[in-house]
C-alpha positions as CSV (number, residue, x, y, z in Angstrom):
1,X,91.5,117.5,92.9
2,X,90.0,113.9,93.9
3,X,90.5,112.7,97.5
4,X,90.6,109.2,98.2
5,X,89.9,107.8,101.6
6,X,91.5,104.5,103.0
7,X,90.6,102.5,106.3
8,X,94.1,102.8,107.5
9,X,96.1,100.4,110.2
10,X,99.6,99.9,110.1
11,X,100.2,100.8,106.5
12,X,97.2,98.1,105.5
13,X,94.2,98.8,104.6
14,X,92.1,98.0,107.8
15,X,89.5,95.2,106.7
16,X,86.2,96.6,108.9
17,X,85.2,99.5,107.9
18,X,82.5,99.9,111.0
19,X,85.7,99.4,113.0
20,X,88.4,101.2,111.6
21,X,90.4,103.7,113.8
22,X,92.3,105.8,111.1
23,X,91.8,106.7,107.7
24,X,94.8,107.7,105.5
25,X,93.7,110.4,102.7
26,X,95.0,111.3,99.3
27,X,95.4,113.9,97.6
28,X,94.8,113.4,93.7
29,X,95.7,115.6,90.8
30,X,95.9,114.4,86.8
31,X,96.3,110.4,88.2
32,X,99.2,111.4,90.6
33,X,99.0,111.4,94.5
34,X,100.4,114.9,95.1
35,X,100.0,114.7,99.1
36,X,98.5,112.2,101.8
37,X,97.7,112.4,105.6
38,X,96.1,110.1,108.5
39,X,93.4,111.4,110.5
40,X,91.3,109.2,112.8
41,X,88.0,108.5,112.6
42,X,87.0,109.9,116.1
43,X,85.4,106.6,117.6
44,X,82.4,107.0,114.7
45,X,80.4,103.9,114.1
46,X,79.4,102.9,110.6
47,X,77.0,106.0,109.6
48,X,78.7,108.4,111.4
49,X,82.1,107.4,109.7
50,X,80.1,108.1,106.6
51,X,79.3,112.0,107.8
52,X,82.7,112.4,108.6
53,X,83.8,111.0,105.3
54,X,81.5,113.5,103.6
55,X,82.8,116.6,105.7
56,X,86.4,115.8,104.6
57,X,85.5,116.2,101.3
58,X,86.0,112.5,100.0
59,X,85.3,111.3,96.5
60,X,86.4,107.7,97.1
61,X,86.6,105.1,99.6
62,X,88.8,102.5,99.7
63,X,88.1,99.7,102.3
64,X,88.1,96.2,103.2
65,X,84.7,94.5,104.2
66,X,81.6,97.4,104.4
67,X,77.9,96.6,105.7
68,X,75.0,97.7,103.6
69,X,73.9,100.5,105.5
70,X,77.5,102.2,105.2
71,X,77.2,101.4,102.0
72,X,73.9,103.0,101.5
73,X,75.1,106.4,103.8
74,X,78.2,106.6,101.5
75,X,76.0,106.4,98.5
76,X,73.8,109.2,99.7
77,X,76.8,111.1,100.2
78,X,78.0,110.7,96.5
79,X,81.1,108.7,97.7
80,X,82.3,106.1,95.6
81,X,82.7,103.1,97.4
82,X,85.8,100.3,96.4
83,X,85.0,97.7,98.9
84,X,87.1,94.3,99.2
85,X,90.6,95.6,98.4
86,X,93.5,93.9,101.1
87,X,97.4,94.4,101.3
88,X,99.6,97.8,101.4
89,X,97.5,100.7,101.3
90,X,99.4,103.0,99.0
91,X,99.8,100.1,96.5
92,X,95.9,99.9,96.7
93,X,95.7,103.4,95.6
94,X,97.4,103.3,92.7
95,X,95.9,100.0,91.4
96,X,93.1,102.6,91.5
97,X,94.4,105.2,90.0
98,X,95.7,103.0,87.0
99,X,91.7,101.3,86.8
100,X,92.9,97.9,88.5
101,X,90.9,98.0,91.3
102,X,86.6,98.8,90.8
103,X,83.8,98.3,92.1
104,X,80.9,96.5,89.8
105,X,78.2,96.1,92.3
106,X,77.2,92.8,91.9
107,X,75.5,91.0,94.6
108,X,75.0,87.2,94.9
109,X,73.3,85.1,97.8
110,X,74.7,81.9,96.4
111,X,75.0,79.1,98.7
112,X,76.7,75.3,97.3
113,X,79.4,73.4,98.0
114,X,80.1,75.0,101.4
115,X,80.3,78.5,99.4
116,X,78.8,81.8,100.7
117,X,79.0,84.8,99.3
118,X,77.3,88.0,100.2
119,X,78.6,91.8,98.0
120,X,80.8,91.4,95.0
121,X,82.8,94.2,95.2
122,X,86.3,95.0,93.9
123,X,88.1,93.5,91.2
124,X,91.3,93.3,89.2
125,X,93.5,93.7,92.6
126,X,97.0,91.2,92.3
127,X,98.7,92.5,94.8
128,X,100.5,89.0,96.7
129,X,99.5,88.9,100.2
130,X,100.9,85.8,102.1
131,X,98.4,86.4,105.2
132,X,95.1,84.7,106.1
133,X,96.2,80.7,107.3
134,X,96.1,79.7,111.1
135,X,99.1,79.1,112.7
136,X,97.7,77.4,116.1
137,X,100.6,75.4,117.5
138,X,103.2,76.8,116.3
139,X,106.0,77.4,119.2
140,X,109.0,80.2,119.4
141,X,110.6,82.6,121.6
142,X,109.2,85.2,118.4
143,X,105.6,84.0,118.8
144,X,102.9,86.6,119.8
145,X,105.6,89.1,119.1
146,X,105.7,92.0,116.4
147,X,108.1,90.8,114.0
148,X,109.5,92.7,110.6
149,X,110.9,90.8,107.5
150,X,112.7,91.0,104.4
151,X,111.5,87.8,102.3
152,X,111.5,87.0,98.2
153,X,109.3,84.0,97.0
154,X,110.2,82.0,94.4
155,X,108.0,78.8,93.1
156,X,110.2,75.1,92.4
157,X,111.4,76.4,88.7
158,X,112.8,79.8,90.4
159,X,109.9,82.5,89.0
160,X,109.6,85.0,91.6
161,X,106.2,85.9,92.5
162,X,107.1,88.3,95.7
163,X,109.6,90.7,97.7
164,X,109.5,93.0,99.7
165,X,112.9,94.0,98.7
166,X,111.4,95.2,95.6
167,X,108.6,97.6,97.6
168,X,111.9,98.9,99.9
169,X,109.6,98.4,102.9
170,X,109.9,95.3,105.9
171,X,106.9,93.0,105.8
172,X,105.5,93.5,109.4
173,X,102.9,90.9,111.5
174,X,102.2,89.5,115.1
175,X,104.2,85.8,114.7
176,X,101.9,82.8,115.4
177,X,98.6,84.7,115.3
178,X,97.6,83.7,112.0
179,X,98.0,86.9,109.9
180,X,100.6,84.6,107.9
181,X,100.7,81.4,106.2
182,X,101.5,78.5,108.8
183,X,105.3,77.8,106.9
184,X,106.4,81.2,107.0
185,X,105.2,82.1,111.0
186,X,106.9,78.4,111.6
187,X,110.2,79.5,110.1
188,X,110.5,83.2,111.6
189,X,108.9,81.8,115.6
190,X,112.9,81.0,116.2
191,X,114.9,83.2,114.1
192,X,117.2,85.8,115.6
193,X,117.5,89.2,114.5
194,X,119.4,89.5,111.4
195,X,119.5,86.5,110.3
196,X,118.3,84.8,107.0
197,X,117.0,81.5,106.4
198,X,115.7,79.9,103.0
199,X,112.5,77.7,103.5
200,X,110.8,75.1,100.9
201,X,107.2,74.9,101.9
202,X,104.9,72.0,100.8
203,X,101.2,73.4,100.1
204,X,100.2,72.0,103.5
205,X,102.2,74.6,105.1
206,X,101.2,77.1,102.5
207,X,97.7,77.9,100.9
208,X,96.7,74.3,100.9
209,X,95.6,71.8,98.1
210,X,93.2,73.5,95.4
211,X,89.6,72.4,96.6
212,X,87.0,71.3,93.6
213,X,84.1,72.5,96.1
214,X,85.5,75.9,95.9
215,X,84.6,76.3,91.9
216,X,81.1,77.4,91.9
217,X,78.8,78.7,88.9
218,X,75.8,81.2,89.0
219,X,73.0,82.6,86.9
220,X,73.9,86.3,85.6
221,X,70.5,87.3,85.7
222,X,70.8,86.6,89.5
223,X,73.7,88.4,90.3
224,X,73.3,92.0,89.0
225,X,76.6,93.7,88.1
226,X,77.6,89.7,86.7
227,X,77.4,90.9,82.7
228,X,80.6,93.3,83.4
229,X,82.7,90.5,84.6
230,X,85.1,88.6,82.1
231,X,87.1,85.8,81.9
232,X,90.4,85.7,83.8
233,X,89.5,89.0,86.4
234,X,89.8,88.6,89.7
235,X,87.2,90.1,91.7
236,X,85.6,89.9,95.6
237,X,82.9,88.7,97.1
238,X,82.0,88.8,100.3
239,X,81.7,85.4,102.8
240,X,78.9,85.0,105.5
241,X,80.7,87.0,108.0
242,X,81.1,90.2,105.6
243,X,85.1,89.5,105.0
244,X,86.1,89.8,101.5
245,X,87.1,86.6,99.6
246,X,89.2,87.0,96.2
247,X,87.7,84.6,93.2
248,X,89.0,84.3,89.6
249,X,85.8,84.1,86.8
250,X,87.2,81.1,85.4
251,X,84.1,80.5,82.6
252,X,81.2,82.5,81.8
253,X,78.6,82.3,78.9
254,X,75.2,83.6,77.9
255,X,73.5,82.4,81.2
256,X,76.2,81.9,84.0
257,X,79.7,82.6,85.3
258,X,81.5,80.3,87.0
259,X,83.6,81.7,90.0
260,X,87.0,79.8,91.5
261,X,87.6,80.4,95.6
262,X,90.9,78.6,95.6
263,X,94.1,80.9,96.3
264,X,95.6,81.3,93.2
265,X,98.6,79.5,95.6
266,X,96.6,76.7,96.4
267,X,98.5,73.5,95.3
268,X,101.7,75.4,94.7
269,X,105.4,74.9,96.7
270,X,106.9,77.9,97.8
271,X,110.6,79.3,98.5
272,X,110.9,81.9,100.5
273,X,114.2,83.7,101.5
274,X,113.4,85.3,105.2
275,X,115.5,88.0,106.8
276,X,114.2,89.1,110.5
277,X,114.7,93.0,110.5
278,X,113.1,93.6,114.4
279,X,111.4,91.7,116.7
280,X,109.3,93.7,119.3
């Protein structure tokens, strides 16, 4: 039996490790989660978090941004590390199960066209998050209040490329503090419970305009783990502040790969189809 650790919040998986109050453990037999349970972390700080990792028995971990000395402690402990994954935790697990979500190890210290990147770490994650935009000024009786929505996104031609109708389970945030893109906290700051509203939102309200500056190339030889990358993954790396930042390997050859930091969004219009469950 394999046990698989995730930093836990919220049904998320918790994006600092050194931080993270709760982990939520599975239970793996033959590639099938056959049982799963929270259990906090006991205030621990990074290297203790490690020992009581270790004392639980876990194989893997499964986190969001990780610090090399964790790293290192988890690696003593024979605990394979998955660093960089982001959304629902259970969904994260089973990309991991099925071999969509790895850890290569590569490392890169590359620093052009206002890119920084510290740990590559996980790859091959496409799970749709619609989180990680500012929403400063937005105004609404729902605004800095835990709200829970039913949505479906659709781009202009009708493709759907999200629901949570299709995971059964209410996408839940705080409205206005920036865990969503600005469009969607702008269109849910007034709505009333139970209603539904359908929104068209230009890229300025969504994941921006694609940025040139964020398509960035570097040696393989300097940037061990690089070699197992191919064309077309997705993969993280981590910015200067130890968050983890999704690319696409857009080009690679002989010599270099060539990375794009644009949101696969970026440039796109969105429809999204909101229903307020709750508001708390």
């Amino acid at each position: 039996m394999k046990r698989i650790a995730v930093t836990y919040e919220n049904g998320e998986v918790f994006q600092h490790f050194g931080h993270t109050e709760e982990f939520k453990v599975y239970e793996v037999e033959e590639g099938k989660i056959v049982n799963s349970e929270i259990i906090g972390s006991d205030g621990s700080g990074h290297g203790a978090l490690a020992g009581l990792l270790g004392e639980k028995g876990i194989d893997v971990l499964i986190c969001g941004g990780i610090g090399g000395g964790a790293q290192a402690a988890l690696q003593e402990r024979g605990i394979e590390l998955c660093a960089g994954a982001s959304g629902n935790a259970d969904k994260a697990v089973e990309a991991y199960l099925r071999g969509e979500l790895v850890n290569t190890g590569a490392n890169c210290n590359h620093h052009d066209g206002g890119h920084s990147c510290g740990e590559h770490s996980c790859g091959d994650h496409d799970d749709h998050s619609c989180g990680g935009c500012s929403s400063s000024g937005i105004t609404g009786k729902n605004v800095g209040k835990t709200c829970r929505t039913h949505y479906r996104g659709t781009f202009n031609d009708g493709t759907q490329f999200d629901s949570s109708y299709d995971r059964g389970e209410p996408l839940e945030f705080v409205c206005g503090a920036g865990m969503m893109i600005r469009g969607f906290d702008a269109a849910v700051a007034n709505m009333e419970v139970g209603e539904t509203i359908d929104v068209h939102l230009m890229p300025s309200e969504a994941y921006g305009e694609a940025d040139p500056r964020a398509v960035f190339q570097v040696e393989i030889d300097r940037m061990p783990g690089a070699e197992n990358v191919s064309v077309g993954q997705q993969v993280y790396l981590q910015n200067g502040n130890g968050q983890p930042v999704p690319v696409k390997v857009v080009a690679k050859d002989e010599k270099t790969v060539t990375f794009d930091a644009n949101h696969e969004m970026a440039g796109k219009e969105l429809n999204f189809r909101i229903e307020l469950v709750e508001v708390r």
